[in-house]
N, C-alpha and C positions, 0 to 999 in steps of 0.2 A: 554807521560804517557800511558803506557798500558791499555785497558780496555778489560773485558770480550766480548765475543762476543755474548751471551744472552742479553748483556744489549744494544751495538752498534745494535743486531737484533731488539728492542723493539722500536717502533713509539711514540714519546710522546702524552700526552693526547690533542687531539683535539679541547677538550670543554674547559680544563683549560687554551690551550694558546691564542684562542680566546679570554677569559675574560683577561687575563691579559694582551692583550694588547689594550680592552675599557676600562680595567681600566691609565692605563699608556695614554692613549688621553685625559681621563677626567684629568688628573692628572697635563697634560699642558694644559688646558684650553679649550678642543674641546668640543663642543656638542654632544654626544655620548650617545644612548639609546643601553644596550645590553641583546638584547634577547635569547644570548645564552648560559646562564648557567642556572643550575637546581637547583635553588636554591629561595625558598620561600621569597619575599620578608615583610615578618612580622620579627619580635623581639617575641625570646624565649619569652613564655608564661610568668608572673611575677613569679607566682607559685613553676614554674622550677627554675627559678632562685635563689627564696625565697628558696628553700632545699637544692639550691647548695651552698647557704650563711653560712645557717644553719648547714651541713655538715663540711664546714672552720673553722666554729667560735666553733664547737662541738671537731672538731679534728679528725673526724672520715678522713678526707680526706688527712690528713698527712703520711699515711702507707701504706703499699706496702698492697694488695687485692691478692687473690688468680689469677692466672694465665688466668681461663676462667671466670671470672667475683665472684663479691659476690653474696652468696645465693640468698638474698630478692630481689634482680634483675631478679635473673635467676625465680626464683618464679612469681615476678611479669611477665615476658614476659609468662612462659605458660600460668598464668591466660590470659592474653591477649589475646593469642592464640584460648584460650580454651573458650573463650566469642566468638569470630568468627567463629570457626571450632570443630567439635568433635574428637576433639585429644587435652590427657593433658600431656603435655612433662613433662620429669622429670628431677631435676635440671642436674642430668648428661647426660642429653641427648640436653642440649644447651651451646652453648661457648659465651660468650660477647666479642666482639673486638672493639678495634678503627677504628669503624666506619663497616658499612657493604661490603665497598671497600674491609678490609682487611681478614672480613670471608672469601668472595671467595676467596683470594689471599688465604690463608692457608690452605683454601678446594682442592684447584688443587693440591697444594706442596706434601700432603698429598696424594691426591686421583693418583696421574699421576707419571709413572715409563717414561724414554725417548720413545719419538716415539708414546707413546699408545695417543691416539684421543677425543676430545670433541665434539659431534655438537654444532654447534653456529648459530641457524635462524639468516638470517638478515628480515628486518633491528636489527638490534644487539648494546647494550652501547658499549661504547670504547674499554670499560677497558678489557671486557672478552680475547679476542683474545690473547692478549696480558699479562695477567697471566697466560692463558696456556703455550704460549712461553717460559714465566722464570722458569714455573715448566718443562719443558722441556717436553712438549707434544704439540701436532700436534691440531689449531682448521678446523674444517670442516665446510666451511659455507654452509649453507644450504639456498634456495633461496625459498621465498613464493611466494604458490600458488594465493592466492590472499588478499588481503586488511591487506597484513605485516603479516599474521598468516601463520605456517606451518601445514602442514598434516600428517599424518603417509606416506601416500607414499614419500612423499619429505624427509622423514627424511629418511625411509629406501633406498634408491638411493644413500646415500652420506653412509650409516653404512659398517664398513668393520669389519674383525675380532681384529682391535686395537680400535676399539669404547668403550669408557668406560662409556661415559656419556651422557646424553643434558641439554643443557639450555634452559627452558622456563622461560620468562620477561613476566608477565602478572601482574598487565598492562604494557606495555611497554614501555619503552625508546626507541626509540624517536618518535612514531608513536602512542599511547596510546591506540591501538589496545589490546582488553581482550580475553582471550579467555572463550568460553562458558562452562558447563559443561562437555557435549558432545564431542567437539574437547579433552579435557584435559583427557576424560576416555578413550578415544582411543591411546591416545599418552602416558599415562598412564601403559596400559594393553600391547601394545607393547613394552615398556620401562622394563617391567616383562619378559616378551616375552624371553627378547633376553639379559638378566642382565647387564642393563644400569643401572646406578644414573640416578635420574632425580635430577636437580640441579634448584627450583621451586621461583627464582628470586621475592620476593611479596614487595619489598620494596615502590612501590605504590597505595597498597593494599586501604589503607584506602581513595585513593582520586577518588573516583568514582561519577561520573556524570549524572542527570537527568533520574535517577530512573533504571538506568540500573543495571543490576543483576552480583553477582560476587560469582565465585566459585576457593576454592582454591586446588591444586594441593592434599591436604592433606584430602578434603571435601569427597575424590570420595571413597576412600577404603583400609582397613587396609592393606592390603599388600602392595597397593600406597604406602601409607601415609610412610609405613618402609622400602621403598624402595629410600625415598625423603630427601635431603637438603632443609629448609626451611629457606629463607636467607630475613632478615626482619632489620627493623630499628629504629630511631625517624628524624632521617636529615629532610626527608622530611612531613611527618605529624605532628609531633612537632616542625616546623622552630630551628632546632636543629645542624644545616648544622659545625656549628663551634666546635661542643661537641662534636663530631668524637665517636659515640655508634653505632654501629649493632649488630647483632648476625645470628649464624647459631644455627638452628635446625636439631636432626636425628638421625640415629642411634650411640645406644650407643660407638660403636670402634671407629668410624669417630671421633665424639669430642675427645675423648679421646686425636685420635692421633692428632687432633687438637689443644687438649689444650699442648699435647708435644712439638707442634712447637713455638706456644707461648709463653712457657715459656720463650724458647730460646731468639725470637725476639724483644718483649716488656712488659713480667716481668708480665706486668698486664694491661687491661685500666684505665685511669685516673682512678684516685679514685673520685674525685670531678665530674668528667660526668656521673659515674655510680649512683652516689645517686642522680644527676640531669633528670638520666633517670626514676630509680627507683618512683621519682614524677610525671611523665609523663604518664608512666604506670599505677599507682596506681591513676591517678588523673579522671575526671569525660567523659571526653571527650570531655568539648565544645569546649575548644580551637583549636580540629582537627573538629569538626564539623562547625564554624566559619570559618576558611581557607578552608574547602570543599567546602560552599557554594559561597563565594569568586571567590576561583577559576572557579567553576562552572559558574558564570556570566560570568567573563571576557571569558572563552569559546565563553557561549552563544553571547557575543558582536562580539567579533570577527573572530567566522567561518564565518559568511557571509562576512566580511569584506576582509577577504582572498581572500577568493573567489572569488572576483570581481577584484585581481589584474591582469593584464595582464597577461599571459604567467604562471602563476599560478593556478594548476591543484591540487585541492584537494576534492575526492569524497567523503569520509566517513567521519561522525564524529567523533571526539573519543569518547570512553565511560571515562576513568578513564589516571590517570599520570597530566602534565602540561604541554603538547609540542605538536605543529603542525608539521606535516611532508610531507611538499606540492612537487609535483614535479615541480622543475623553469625550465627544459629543454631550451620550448620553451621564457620563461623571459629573457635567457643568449645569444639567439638567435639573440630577437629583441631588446638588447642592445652591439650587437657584441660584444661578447664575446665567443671565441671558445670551450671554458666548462663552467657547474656550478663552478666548483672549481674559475676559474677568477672571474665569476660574482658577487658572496660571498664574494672572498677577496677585490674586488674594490668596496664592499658597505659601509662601512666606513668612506671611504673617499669622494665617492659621494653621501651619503646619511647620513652619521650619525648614521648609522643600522649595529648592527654587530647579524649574522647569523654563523649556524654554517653549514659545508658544508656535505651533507649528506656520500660524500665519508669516515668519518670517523667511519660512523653507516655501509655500507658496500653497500651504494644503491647510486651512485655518480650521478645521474638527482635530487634529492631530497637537500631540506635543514630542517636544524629542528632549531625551532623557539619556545622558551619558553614560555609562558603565566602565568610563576610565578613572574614578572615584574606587574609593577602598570597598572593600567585600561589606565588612561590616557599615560601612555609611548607607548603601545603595540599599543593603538588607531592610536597617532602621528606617529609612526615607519612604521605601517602600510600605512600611509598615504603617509611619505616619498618615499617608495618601489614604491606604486602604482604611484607614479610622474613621479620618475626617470625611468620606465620601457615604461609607456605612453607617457614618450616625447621624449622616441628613434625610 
């Protein structure tokens, strides 16, 4: 059977085939704790639920929806926006998709003719690299200066005259590094500079930790702000992960030709997640502020506990996200193993610990380790780690 060669080009997703194959060990009987998806482990708020019921039994959820989402969605997420940021989008200036995985897919197809360029800081999510490829553009990794954040000069070293874009992840996957106001006006004002898209990843926005300060890409200045895709969600602040809802934010042409391609490829989002987001948004906020504080502990429990594993080098804490991003270098070392990449796939089996190996985030000494797992799993796991590495 034939297959394209965009698609044979494209690496599958890292993080998903990790999970599914802790899921498939539990599934025959193994022990198996895994901390490497991103994925909150609470249950949809009841609330959400209760409207997404409400919606079935009303009937509003039986018919096809406008192509970039219904109104009172799109309404509700500016409000949102516009409670965090001084910018108030207007409904044609956001598209709702299944899921914020597939704004950016739509965003590149859209935004990228063959050949023309994305930057992509690592450490970087999966998925980026790899819907540039299908939209048939080129990404440029771009390597941090230091503690996973980039610079303007790091970025301009990699800008050629096919550069159209960059992507900032703040907070980020997989290292939960933020960036400050300061770094964001400078990479901002360059991004104007030199007529880049800034493509301003916030879909961890809300999970920010022990009092540290957050500024959004959109915070800094109107010509930023209309120069930005603002690519946002509920998966992970509303344990929403199954209701497949994102959106993009931005100028008015870009949805447009976004909601163009849309229509083409899935007609509409669920109708039944979009009025279960619609509750989410319009609702008070404790249920994201309950999972904030949550997560915020288990941080606090176990950075120090990291830390203390052998061969496990992790200097900063994060400010916001759900994920450690330690370097195991020397962990792989003194459990003979000629890379990370072996050390992470033989942890499973000797450990019961499924990690995910940093080589898929783009930094291969590093692993990234979830912390949206229960207290007591990430405790145990962590404990596993630290045995197996101590008694090599």
């Amino acid at each position: 059977m034939h297959l394209a060669k965009r698609i044979i080009d494209v690496a599958p997703s890292a993080t998903l085939a990790i999970s599914n194959m802790a899921k498939q060990m539990k599934a025959q009987g193994e022990d198996v704790i895994d901390l490497s998806i991103g994925q909150p482990d609470f249950q949809t708020p009841e609330f959400i639920d209760t409207a997404a019921i409400a919606a079935i039994k009303s009937g509003q959820a039986s018919f096809y929806t406008a192509a970039t989402g219904i109104t009172a969605l799109k309404t509700a997420i500016a409000d949102h926006v516009a409670a965090q940021s001084p910018v108030h989008y207007q409904p044609n200036q956001i598209v709702v998709t299944t899921g914020a995985k597939l704004a950016l897919y739509a965003l590149f197809q859209v935004l990228l003719d063959p050949g023309e360029e994305v930057l992509t800081p690592l450490p970087g999510w999966v998925s980026y690299v790899e819907q540039i490829k299908l939209a048939g553009g080129v990404p440029r990794a771009v390597q941090p200066s230091t503690d996973f954040k980039v610079t303007v000069d790091d970025l301009e070293q990699q800008r050629t005259a096919k550069t159209r874009a960059v992507i900032i992840n703040s907070p980020q996957n997989p290292s939960g590094a933020v960036y400050s106001r300061e770094e964001l006006t400078l990479i901002g004002n360059w991004a104007l500079k030199h007529d880049l898209l800034v493509v301003s990843d916030e879909i961890y926005r809300d999970l920010m930790f022990n009092g540290a300060p957050y500024t959004s890409m959109i915070d800094i200045d109107p010509q930023i702000t209309a120069n930005t895709v603002l690519i946002g969600g509920v998966s992970k602040s509303f344990a929403m992960t199954g209701w497949r809802i994102g959106f993009a934010a931005g100028p008015e042409k870009l949805m447009a030709a976004m909601g163009k391609l849309l229509g083409h490829a899935t007609g509409n989002p669920t109708a039944v997640s979009q009025y279960a987001a619609l509750a989410a948004y319009t609702g008070d906020g404790t249920s994201v502020e309950t999972m904030r504080q949550a997560f915020e502990h288990r941080l606090n429990v176990i950075f120090p506990l990291l830390q203390k594993v052998p061969g496990f080098t992790l200097a900063h804490k994060p400010a916001g996200a759900f994920y450690l991003f330690p370097n195991v270098k020397r962990a792989a070392t003194l459990t003979h193993y000629s890379s990370v990449d072996e050390f992470i796939a033989a942890l499973p089996a000797e450990t019961g610990v499924a990690l995910v190996p940093g080589r898929a985030f783009g930094l291969p000494d590093h692993a990234r380790l979830s912390y949206a797992a229960a207290e007591e799993d990430l405790v145990e796991g962590i404990r596993r780690i630290s045995q197996f590495v101590g008694n090599n």
